[in-house]
C-alpha atoms as a printed R data frame, in Angstrom:
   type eleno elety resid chain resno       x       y       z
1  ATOM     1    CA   UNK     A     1 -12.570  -0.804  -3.169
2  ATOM     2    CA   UNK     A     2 -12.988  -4.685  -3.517
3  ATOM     3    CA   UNK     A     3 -12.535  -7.198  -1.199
4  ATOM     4    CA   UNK     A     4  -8.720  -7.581  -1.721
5  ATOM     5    CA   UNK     A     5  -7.353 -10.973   0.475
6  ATOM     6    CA   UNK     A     6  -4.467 -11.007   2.967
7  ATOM     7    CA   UNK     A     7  -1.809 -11.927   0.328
8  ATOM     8    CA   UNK     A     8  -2.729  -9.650  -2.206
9  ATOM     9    CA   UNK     A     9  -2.541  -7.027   0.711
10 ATOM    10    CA   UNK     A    10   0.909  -7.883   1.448
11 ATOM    11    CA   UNK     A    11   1.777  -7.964  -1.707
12 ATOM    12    CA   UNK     A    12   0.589  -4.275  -2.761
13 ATOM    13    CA   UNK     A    13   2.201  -2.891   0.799
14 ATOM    14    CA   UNK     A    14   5.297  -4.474  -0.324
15 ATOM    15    CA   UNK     A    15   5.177  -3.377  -4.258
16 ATOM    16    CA   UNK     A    16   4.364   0.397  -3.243
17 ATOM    17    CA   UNK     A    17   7.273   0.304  -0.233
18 ATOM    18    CA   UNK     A    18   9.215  -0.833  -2.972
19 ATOM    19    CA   UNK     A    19   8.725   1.414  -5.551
20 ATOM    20    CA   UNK     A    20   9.049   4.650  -3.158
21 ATOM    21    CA   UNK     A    21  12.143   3.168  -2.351
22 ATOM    22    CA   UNK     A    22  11.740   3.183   1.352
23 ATOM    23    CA   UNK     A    23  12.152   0.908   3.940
24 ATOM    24    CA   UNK     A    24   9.576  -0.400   6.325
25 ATOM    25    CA   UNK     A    25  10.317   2.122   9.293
26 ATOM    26    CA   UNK     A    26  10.357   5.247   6.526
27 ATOM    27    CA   UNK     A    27   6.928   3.644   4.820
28 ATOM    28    CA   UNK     A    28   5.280   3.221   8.386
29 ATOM    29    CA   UNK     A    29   6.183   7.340   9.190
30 ATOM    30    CA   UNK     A    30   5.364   8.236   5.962
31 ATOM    31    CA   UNK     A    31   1.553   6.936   6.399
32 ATOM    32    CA   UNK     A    32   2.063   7.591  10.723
33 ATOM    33    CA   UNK     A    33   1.412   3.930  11.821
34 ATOM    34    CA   UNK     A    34   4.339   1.835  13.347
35 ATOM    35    CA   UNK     A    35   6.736   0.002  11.789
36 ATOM    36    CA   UNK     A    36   5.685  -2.775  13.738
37 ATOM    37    CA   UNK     A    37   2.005  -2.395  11.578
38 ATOM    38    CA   UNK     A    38   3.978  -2.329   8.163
39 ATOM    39    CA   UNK     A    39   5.661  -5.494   9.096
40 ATOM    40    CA   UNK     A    40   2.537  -7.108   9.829
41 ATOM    41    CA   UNK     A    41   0.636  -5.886   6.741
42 ATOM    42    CA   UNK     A    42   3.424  -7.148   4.466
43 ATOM    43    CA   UNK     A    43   3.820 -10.439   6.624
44 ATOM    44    CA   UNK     A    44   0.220 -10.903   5.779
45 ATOM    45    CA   UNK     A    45  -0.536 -10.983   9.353
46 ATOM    46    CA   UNK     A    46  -2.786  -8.046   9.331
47 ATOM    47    CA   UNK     A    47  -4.735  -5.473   7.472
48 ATOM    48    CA   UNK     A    48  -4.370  -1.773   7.379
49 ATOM    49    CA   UNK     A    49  -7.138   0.219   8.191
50 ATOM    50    CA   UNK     A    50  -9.337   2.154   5.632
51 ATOM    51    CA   UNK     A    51  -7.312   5.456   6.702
52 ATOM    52    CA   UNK     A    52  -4.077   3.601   5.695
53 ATOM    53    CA   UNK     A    53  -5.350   2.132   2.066
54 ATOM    54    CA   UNK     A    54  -6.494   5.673   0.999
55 ATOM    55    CA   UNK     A    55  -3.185   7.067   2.019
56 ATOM    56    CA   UNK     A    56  -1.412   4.266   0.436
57 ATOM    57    CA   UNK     A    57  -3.707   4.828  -3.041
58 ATOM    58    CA   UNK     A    58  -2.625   8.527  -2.403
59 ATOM    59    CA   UNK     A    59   0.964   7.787  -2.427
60 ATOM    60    CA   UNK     A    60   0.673   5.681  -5.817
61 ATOM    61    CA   UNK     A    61  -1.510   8.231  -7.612
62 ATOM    62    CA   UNK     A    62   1.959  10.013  -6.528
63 ATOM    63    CA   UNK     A    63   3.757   7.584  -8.324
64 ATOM    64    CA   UNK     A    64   2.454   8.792 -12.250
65 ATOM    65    CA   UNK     A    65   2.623   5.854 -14.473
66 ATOM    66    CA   UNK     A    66   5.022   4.016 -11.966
67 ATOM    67    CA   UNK     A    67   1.657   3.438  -9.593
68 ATOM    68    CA   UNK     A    68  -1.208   3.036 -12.556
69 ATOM    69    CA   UNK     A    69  -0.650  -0.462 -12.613
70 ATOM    70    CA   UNK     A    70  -1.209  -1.171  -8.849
71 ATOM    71    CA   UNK     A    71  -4.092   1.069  -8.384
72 ATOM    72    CA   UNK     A    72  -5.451  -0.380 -11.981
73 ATOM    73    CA   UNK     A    73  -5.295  -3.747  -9.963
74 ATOM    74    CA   UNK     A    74  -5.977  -3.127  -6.251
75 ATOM    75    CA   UNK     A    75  -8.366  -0.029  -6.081
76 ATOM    76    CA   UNK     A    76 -11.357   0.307  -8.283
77 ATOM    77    CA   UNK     A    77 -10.748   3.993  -8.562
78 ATOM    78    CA   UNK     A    78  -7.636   3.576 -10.812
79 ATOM    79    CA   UNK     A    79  -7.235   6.050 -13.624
80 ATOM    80    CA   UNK     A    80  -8.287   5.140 -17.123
């Protein structure tokens, strides 16, 4: 996975929460961190760990086509 900065971060927690249609307390038990780390992450104020990206890229491969873009954009692994 690239380098990806804080904003971009925040912005791909928030697109993803977004698109699962979940709010920041069911996103944070859905990938078992605290809602208090979601916040963060999406506040730009920190990063998730490796643990949490690969579940997150997990949960848009989920996604179909609704998730191709974002992985096409934030993880190098995207489908072709």
């Amino acid at each position: 996975m690239a380098a990806i900065e804080k904003t971009e971060l925040a912005e791909l927690i928030r697109e993803t929460r977004m698109r699962l249609k979940l709010s920041q307390v069911k996103f944070a038990e859905k990938l078992g961190v605290s809602f208090h780390s979601v916040n963060r992450w999406e506040n730009g104020r920190t990063r998730p760990l490796p643990l949490a990206m690969k579940q997150i890229e997990t949960l848009l491969y989920s996604l179909g086509d609704r998730g191709e873009d974002l992985l096409a954009r934030y993880f190098s692994s995207g489908r072709s």
